[in-house]
mmCIF file as Biopython writes it, N, C-alpha, C and O atoms, coordinates in Angstrom:
data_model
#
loop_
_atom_site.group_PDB
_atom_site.id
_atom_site.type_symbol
_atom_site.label_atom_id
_atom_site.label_alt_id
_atom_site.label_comp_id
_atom_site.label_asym_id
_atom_site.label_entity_id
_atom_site.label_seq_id
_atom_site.pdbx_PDB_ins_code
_atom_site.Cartn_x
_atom_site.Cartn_y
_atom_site.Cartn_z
_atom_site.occupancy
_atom_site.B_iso_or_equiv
_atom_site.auth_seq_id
_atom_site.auth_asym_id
_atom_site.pdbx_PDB_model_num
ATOM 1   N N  . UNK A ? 1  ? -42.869 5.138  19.658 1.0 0.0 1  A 1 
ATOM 2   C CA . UNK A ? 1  ? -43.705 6.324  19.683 1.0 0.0 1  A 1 
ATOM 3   C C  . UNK A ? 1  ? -45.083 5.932  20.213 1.0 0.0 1  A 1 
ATOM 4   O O  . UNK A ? 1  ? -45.625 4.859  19.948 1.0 0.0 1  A 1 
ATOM 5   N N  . UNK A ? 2  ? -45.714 7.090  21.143 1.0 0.0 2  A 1 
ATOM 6   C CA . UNK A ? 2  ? -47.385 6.593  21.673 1.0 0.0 2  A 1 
ATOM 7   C C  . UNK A ? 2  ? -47.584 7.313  20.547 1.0 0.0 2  A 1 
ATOM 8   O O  . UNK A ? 2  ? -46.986 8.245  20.010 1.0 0.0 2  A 1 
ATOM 9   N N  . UNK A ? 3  ? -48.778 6.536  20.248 1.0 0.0 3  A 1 
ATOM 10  C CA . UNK A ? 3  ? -50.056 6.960  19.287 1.0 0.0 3  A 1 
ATOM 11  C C  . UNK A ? 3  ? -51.206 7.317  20.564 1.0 0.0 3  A 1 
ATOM 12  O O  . UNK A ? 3  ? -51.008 7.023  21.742 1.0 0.0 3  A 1 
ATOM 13  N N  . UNK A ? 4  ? -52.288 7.930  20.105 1.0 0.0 4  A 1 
ATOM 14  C CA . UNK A ? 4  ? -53.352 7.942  20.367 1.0 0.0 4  A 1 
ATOM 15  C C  . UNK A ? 4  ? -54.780 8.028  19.492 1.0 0.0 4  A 1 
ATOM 16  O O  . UNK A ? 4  ? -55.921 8.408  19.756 1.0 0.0 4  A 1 
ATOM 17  N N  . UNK A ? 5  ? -54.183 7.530  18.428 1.0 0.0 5  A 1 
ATOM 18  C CA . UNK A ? 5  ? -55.397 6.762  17.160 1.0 0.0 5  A 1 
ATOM 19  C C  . UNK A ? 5  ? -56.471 5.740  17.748 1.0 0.0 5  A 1 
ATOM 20  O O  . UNK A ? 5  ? -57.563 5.367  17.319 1.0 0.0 5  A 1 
ATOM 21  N N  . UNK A ? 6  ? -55.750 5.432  18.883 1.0 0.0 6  A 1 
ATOM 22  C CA . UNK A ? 6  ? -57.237 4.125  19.411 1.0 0.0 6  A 1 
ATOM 23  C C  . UNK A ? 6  ? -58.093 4.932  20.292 1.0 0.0 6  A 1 
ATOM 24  O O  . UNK A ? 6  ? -59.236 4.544  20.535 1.0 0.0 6  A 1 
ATOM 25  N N  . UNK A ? 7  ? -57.612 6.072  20.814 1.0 0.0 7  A 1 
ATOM 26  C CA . UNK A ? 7  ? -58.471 7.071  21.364 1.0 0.0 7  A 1 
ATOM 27  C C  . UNK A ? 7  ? -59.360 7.340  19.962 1.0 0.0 7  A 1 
ATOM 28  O O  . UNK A ? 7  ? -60.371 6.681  19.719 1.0 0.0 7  A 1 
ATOM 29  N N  . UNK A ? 8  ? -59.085 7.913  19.478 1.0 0.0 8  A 1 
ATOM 30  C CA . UNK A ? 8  ? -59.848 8.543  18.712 1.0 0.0 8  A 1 
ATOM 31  C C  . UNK A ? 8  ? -60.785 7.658  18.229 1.0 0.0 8  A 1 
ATOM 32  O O  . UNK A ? 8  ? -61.973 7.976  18.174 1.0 0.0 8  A 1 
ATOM 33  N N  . UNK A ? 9  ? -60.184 6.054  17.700 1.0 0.0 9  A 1 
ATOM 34  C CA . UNK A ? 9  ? -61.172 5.471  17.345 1.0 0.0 9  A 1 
ATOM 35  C C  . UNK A ? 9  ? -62.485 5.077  18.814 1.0 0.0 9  A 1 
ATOM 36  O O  . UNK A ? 9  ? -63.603 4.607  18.609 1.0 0.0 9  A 1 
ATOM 37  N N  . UNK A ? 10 ? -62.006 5.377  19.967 1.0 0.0 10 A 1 
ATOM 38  C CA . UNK A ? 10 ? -62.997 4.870  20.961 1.0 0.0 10 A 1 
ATOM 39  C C  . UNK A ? 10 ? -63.800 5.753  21.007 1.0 0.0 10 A 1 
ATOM 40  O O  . UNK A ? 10 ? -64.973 5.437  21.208 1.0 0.0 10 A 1 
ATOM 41  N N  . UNK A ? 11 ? -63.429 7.219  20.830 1.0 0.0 11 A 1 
ATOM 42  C CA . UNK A ? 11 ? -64.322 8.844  21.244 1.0 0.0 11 A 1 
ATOM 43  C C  . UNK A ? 11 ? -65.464 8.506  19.870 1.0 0.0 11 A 1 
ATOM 44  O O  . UNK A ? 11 ? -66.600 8.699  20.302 1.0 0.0 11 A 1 
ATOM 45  N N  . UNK A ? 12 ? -65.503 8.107  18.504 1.0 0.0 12 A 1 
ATOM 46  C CA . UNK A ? 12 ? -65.719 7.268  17.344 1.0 0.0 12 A 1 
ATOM 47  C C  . UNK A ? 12 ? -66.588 6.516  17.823 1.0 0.0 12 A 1 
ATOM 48  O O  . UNK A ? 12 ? -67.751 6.918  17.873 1.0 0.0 12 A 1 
ATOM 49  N N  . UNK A ? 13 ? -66.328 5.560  18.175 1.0 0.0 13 A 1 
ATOM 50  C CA . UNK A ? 13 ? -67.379 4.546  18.485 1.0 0.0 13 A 1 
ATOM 51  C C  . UNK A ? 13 ? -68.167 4.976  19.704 1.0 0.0 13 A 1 
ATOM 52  O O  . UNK A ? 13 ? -69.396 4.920  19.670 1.0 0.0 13 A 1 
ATOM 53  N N  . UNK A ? 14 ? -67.602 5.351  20.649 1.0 0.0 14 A 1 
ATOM 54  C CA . UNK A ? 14 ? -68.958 5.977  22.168 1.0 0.0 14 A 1 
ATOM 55  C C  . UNK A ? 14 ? -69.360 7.547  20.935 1.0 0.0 14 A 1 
ATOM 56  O O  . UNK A ? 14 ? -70.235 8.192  21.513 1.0 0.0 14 A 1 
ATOM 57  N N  . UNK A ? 15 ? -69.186 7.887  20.268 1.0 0.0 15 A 1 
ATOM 58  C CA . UNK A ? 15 ? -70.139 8.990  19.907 1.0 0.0 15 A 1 
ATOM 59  C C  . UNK A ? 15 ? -70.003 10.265 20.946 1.0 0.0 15 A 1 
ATOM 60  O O  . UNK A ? 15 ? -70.915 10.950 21.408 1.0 0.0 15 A 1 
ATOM 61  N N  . UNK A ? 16 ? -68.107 10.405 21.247 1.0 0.0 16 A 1 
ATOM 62  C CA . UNK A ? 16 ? -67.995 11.769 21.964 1.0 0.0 16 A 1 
ATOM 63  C C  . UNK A ? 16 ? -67.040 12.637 21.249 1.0 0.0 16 A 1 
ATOM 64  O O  . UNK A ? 16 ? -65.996 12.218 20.749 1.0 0.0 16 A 1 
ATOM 65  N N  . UNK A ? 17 ? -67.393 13.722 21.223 1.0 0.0 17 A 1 
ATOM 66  C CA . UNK A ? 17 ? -66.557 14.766 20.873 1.0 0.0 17 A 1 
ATOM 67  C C  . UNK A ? 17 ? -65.421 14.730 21.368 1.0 0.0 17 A 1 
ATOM 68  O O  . UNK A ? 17 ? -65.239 14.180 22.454 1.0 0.0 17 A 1 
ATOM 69  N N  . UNK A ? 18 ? -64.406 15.319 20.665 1.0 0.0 18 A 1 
ATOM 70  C CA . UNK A ? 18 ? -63.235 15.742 21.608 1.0 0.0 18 A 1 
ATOM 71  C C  . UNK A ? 18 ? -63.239 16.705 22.677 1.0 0.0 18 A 1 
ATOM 72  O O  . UNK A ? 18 ? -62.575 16.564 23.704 1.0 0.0 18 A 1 
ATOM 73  N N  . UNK A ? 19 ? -64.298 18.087 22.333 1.0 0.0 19 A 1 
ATOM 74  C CA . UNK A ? 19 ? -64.613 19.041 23.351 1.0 0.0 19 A 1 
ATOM 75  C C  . UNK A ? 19 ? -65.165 17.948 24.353 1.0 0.0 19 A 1 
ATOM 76  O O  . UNK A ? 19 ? -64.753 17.908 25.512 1.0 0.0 19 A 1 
ATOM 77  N N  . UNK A ? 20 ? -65.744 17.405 24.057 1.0 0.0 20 A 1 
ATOM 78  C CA . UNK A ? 20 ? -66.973 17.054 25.915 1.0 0.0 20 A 1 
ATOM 79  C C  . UNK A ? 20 ? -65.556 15.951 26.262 1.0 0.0 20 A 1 
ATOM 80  O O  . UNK A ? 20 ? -65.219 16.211 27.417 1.0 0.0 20 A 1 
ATOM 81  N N  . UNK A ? 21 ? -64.923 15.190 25.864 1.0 0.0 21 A 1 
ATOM 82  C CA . UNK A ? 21 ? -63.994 14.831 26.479 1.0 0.0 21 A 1 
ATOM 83  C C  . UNK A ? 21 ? -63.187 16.215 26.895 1.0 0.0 21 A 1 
ATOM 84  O O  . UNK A ? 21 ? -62.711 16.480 27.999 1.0 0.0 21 A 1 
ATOM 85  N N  . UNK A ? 22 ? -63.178 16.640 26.264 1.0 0.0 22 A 1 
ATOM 86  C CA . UNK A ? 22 ? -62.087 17.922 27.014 1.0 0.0 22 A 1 
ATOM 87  C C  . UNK A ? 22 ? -62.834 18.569 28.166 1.0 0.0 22 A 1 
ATOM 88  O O  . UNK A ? 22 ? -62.069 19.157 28.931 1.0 0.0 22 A 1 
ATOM 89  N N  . UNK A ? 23 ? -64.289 18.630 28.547 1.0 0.0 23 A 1 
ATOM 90  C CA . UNK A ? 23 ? -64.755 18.721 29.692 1.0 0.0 23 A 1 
ATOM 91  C C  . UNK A ? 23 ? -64.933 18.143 29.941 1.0 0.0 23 A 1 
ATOM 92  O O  . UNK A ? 23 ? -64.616 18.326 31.117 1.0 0.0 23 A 1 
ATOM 93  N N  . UNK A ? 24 ? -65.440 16.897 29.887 1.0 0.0 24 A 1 
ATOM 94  C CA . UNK A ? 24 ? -65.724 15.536 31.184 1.0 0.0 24 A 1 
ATOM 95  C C  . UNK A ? 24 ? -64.345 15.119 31.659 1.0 0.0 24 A 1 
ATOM 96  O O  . UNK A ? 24 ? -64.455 14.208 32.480 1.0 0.0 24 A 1 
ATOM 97  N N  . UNK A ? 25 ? -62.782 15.547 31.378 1.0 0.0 25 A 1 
ATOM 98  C CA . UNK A ? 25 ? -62.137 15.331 32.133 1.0 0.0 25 A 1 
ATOM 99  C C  . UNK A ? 25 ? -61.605 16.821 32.441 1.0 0.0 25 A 1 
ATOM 100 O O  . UNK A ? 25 ? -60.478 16.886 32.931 1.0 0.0 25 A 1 
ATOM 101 N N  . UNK A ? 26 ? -62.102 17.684 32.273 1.0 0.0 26 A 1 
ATOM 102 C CA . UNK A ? 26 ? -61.505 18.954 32.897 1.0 0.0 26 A 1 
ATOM 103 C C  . UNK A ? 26 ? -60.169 19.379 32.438 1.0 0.0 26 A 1 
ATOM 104 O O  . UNK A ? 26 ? -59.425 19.826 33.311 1.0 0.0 26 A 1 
ATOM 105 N N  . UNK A ? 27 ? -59.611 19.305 30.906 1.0 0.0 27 A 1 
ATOM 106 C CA . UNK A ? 27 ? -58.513 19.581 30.810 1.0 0.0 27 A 1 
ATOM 107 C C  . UNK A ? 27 ? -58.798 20.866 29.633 1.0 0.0 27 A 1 
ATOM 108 O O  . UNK A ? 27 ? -59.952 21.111 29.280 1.0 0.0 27 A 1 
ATOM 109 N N  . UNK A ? 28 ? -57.501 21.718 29.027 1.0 0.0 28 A 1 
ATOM 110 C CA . UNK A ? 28 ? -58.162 22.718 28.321 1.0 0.0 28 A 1 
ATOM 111 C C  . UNK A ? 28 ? -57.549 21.864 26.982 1.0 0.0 28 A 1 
ATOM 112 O O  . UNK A ? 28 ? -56.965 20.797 26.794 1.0 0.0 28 A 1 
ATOM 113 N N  . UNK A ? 29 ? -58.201 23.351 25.924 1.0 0.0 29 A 1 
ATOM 114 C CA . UNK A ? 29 ? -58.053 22.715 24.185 1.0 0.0 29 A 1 
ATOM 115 C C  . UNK A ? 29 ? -56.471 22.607 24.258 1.0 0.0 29 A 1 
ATOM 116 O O  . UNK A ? 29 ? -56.051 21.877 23.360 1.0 0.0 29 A 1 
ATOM 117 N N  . UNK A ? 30 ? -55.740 22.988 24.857 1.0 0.0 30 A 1 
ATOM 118 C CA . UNK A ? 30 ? -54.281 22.431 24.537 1.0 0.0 30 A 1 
ATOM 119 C C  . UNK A ? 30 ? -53.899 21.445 24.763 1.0 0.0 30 A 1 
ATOM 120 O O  . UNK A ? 30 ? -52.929 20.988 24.160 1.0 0.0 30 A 1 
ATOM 121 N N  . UNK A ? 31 ? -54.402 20.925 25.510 1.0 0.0 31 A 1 
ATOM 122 C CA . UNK A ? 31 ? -54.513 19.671 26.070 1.0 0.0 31 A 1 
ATOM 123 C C  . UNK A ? 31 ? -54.804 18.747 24.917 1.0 0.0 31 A 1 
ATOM 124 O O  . UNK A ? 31 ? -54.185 17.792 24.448 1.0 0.0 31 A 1 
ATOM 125 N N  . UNK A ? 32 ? -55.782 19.251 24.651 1.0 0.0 32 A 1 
ATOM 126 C CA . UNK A ? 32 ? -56.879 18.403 23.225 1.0 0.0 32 A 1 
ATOM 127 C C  . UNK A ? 32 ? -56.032 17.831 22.290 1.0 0.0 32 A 1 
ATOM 128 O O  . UNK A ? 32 ? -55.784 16.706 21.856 1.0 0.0 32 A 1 
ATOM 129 N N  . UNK A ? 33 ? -55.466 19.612 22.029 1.0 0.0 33 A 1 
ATOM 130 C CA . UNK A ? 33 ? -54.734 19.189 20.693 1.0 0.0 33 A 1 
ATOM 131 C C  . UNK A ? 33 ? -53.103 18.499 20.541 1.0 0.0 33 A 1 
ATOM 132 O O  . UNK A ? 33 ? -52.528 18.064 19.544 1.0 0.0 33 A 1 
ATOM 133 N N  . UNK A ? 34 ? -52.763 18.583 21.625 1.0 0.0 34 A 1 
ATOM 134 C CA . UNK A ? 34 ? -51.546 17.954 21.567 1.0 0.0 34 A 1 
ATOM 135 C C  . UNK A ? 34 ? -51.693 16.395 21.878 1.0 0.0 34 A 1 
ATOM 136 O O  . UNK A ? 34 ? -50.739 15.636 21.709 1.0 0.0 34 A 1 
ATOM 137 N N  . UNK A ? 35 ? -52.790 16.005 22.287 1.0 0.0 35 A 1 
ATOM 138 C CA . UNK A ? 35 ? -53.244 14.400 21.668 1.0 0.0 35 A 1 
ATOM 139 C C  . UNK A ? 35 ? -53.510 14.171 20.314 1.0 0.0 35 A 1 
ATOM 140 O O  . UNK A ? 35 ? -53.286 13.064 19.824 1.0 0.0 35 A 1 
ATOM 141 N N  . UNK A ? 36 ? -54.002 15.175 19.601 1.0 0.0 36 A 1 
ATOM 142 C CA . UNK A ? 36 ? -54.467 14.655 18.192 1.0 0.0 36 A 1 
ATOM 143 C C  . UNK A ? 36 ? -53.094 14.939 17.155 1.0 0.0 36 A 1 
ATOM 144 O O  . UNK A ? 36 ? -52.922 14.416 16.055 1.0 0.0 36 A 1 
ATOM 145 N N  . UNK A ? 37 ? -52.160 15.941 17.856 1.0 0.0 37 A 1 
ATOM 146 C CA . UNK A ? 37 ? -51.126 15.539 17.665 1.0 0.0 37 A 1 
ATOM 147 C C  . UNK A ? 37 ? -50.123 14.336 17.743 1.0 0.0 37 A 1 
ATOM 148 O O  . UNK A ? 37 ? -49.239 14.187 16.900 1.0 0.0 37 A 1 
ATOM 149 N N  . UNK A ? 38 ? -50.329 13.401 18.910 1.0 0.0 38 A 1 
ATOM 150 C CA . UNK A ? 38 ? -49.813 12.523 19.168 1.0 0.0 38 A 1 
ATOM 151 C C  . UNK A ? 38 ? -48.052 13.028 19.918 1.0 0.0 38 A 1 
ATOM 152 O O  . UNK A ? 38 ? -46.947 12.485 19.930 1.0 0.0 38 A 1 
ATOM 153 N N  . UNK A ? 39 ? -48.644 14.393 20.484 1.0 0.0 39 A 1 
ATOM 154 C CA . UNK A ? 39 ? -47.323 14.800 21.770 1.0 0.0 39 A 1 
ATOM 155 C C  . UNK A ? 39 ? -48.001 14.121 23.160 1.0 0.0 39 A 1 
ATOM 156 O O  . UNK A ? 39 ? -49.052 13.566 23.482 1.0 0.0 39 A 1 
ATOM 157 N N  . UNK A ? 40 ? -47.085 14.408 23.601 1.0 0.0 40 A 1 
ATOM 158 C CA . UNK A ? 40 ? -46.900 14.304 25.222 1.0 0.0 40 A 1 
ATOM 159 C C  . UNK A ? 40 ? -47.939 14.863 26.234 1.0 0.0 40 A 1 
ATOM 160 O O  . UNK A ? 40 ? -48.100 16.056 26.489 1.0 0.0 40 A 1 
ATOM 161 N N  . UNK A ? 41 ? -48.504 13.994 26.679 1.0 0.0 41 A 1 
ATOM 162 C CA . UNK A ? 41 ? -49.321 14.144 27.702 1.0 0.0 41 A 1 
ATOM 163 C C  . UNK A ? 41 ? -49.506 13.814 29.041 1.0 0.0 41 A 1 
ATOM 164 O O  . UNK A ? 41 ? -50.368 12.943 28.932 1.0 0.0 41 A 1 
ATOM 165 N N  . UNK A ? 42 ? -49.253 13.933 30.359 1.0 0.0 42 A 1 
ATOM 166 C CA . UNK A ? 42 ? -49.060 13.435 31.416 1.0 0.0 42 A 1 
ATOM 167 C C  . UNK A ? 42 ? -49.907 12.172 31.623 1.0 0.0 42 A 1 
ATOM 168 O O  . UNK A ? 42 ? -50.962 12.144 30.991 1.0 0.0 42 A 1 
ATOM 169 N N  . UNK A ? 43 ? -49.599 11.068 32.449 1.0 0.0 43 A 1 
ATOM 170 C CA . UNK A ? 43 ? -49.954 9.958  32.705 1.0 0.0 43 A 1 
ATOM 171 C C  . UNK A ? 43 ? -51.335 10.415 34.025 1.0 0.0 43 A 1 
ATOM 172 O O  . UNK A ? 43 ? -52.182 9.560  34.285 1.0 0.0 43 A 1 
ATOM 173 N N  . UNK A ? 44 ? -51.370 11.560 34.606 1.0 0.0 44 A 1 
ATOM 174 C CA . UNK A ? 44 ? -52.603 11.885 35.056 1.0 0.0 44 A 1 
ATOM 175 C C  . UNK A ? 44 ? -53.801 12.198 33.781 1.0 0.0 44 A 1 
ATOM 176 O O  . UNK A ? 44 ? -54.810 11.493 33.826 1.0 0.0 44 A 1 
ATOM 177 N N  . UNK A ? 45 ? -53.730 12.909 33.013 1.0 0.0 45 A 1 
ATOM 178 C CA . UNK A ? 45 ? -54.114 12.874 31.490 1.0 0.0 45 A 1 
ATOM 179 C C  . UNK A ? 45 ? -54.830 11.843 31.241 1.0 0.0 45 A 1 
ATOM 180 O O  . UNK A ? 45 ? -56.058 11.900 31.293 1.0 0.0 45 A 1 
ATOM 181 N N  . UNK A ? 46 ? -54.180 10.760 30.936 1.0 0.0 46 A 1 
ATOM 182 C CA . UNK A ? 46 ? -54.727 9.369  30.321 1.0 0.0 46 A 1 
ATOM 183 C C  . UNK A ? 46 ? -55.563 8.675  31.267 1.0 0.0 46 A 1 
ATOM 184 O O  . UNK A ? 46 ? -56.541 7.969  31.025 1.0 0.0 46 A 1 
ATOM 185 N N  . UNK A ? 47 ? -54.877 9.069  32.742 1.0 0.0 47 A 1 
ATOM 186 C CA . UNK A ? 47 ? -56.182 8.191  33.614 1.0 0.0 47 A 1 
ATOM 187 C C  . UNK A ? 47 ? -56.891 8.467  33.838 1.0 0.0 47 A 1 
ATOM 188 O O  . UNK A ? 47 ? -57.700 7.770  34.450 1.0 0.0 47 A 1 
ATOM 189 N N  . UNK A ? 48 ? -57.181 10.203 33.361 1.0 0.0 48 A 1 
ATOM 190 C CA . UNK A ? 48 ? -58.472 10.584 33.589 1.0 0.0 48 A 1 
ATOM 191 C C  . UNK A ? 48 ? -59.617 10.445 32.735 1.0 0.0 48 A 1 
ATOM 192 O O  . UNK A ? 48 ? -60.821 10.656 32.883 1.0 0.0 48 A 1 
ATOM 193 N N  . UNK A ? 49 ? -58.602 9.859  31.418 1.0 0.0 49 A 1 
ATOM 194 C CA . UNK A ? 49 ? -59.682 9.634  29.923 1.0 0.0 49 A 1 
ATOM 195 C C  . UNK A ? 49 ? -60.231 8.109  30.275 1.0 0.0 49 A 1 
ATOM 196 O O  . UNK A ? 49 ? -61.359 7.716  29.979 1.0 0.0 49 A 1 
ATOM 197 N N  . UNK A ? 50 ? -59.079 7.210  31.060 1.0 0.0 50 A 1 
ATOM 198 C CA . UNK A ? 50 ? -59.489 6.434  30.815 1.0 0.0 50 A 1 
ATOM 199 C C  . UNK A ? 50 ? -60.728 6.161  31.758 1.0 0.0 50 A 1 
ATOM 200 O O  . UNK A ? 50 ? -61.319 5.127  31.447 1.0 0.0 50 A 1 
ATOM 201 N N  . UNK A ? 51 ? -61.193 6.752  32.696 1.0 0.0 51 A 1 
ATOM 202 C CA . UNK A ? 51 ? -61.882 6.979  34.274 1.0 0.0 51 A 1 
ATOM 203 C C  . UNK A ? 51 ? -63.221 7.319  33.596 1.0 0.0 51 A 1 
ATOM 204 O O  . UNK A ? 51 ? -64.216 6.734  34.024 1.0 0.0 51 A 1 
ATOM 205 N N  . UNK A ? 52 ? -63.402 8.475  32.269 1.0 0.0 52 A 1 
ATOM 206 C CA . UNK A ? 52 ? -63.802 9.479  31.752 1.0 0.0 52 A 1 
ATOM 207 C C  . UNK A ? 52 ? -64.593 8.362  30.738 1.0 0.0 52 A 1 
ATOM 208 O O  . UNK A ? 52 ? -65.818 8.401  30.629 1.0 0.0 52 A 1 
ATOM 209 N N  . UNK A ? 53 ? -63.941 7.572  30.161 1.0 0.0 53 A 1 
ATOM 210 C CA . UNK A ? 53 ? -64.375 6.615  29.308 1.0 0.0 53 A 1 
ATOM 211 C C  . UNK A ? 53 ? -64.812 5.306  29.647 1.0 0.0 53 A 1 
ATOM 212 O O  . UNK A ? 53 ? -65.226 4.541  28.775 1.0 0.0 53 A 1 
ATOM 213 N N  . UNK A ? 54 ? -64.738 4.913  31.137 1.0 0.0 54 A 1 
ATOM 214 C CA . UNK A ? 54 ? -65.028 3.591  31.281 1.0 0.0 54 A 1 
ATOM 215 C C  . UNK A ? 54 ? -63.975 2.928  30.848 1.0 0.0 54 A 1 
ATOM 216 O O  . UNK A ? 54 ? -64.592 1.864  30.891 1.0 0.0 54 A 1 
ATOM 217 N N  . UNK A ? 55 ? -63.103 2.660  30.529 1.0 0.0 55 A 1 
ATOM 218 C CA . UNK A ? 55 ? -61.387 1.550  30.042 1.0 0.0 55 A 1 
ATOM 219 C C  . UNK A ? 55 ? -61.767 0.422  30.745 1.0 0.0 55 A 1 
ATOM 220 O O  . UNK A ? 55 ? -62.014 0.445  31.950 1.0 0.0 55 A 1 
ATOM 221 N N  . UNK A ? 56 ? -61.822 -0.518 30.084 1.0 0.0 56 A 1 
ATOM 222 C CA . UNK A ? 56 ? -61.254 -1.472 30.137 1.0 0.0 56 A 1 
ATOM 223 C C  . UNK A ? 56 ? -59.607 -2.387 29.908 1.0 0.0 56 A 1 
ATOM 224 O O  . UNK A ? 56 ? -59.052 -3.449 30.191 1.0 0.0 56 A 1 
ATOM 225 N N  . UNK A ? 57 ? -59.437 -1.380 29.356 1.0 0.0 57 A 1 
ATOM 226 C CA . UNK A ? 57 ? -57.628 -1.521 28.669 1.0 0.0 57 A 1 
ATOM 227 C C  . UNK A ? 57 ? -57.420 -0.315 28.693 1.0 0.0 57 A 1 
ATOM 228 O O  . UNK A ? 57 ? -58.254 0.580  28.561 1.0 0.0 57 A 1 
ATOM 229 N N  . UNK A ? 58 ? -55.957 -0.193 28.912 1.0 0.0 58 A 1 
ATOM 230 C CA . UNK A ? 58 ? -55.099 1.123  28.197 1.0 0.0 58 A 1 
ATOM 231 C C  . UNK A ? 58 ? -55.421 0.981  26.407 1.0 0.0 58 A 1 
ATOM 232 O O  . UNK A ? 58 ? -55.913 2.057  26.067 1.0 0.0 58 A 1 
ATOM 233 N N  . UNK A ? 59 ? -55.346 0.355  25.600 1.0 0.0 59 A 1 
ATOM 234 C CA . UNK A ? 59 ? -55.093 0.039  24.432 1.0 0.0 59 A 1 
ATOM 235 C C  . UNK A ? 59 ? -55.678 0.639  23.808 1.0 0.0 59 A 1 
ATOM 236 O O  . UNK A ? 59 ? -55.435 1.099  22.693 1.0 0.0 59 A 1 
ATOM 237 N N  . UNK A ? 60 ? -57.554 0.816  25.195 1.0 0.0 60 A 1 
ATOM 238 C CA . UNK A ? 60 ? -58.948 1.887  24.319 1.0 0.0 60 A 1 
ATOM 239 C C  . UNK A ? 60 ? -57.861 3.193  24.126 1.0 0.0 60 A 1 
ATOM 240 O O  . UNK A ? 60 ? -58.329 3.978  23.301 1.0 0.0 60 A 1 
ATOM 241 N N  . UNK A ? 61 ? -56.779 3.560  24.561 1.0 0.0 61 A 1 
ATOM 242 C CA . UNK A ? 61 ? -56.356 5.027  24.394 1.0 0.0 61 A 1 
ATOM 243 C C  . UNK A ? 61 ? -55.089 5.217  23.572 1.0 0.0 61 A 1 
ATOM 244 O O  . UNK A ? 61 ? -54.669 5.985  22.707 1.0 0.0 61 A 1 
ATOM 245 N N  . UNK A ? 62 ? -54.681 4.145  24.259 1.0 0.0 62 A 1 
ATOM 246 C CA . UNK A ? 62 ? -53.195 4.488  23.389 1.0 0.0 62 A 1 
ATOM 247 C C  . UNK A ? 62 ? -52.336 3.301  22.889 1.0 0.0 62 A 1 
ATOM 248 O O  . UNK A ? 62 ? -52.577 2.132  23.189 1.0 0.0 62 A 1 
ATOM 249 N N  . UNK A ? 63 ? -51.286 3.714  22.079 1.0 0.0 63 A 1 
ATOM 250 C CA . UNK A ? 63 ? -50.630 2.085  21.576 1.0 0.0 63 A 1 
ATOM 251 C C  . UNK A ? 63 ? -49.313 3.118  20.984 1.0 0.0 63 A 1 
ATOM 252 O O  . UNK A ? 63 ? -49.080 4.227  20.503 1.0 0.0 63 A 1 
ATOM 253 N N  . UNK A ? 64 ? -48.529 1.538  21.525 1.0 0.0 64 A 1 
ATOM 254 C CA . UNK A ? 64 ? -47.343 1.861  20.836 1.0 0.0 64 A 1 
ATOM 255 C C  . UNK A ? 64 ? -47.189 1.271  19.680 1.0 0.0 64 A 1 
ATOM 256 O O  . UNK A ? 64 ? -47.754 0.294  19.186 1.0 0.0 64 A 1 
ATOM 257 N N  . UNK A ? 65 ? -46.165 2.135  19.207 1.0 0.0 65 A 1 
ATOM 258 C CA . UNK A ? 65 ? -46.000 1.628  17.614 1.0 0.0 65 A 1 
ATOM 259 C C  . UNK A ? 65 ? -44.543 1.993  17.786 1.0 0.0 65 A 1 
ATOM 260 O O  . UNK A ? 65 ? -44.197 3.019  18.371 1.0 0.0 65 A 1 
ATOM 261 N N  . UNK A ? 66 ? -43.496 0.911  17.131 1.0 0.0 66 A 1 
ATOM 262 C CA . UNK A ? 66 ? -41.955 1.081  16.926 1.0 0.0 66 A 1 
ATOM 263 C C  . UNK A ? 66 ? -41.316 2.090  15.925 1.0 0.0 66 A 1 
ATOM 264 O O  . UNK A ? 66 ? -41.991 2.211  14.903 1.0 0.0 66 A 1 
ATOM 265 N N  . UNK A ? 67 ? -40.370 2.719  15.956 1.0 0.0 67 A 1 
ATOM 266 C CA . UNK A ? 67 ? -40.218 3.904  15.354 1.0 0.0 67 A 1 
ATOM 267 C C  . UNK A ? 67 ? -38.908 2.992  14.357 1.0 0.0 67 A 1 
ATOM 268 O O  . UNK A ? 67 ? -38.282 2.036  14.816 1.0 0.0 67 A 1 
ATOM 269 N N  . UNK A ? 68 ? -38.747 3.457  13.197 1.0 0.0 68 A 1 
ATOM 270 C CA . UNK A ? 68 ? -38.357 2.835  12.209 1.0 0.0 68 A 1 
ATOM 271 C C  . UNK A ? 68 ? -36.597 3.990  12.329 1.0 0.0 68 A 1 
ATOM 272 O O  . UNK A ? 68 ? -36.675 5.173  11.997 1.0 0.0 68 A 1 
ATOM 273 N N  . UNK A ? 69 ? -35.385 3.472  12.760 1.0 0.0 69 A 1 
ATOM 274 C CA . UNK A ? 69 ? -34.847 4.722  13.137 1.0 0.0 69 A 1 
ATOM 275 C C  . UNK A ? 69 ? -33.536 3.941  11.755 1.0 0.0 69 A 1 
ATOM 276 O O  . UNK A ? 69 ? -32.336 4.083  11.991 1.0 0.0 69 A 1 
ATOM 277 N N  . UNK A ? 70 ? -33.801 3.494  10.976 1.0 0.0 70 A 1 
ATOM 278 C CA . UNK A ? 70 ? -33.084 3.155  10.031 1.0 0.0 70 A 1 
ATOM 279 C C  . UNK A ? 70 ? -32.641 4.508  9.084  1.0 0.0 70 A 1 
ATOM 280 O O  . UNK A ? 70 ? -33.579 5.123  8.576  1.0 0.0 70 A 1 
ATOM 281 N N  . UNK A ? 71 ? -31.074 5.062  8.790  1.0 0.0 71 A 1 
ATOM 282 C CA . UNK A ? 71 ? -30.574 5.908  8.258  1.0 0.0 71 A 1 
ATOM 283 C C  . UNK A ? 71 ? -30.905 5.929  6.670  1.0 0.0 71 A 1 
ATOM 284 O O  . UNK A ? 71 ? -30.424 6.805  5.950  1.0 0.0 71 A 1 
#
């Protein structure tokens, strides 16, 4: 599963909203919220956060984490 908890912790540490990220990359609140959901977001999406944020890593945005699929 992508997370996007290291986003949040980066928007956290630079001191940005989720709105002004949602305008400094031009996407709308659905957009928003289906990250803080941790759905699906296009890979244009992320490169624009990461463009948006200065990245140095993917990792500032997102991380995988293994899904536990034990019955």
């Amino acid at each position: 599963m992508i997370t996007y908890a290291p986003l949040m912790a980066t928007l956290h540490k630079k001191q940005i909203s989720k709105t002004e990220l949602q305008k400094g990359i031009g996407t709308s609140s659905a957009t928003i919220a289906k990250i803080s959901k941790d759905q699906y977001v296009s890979m244009k999406i992320i490169n624009n956060i990461c463009a948006y944020l200065d990245c140095n890593d993917i990792n500032e945005v997102i991380e995988y984490v293994k899904e536990d699929h034990k019955a």
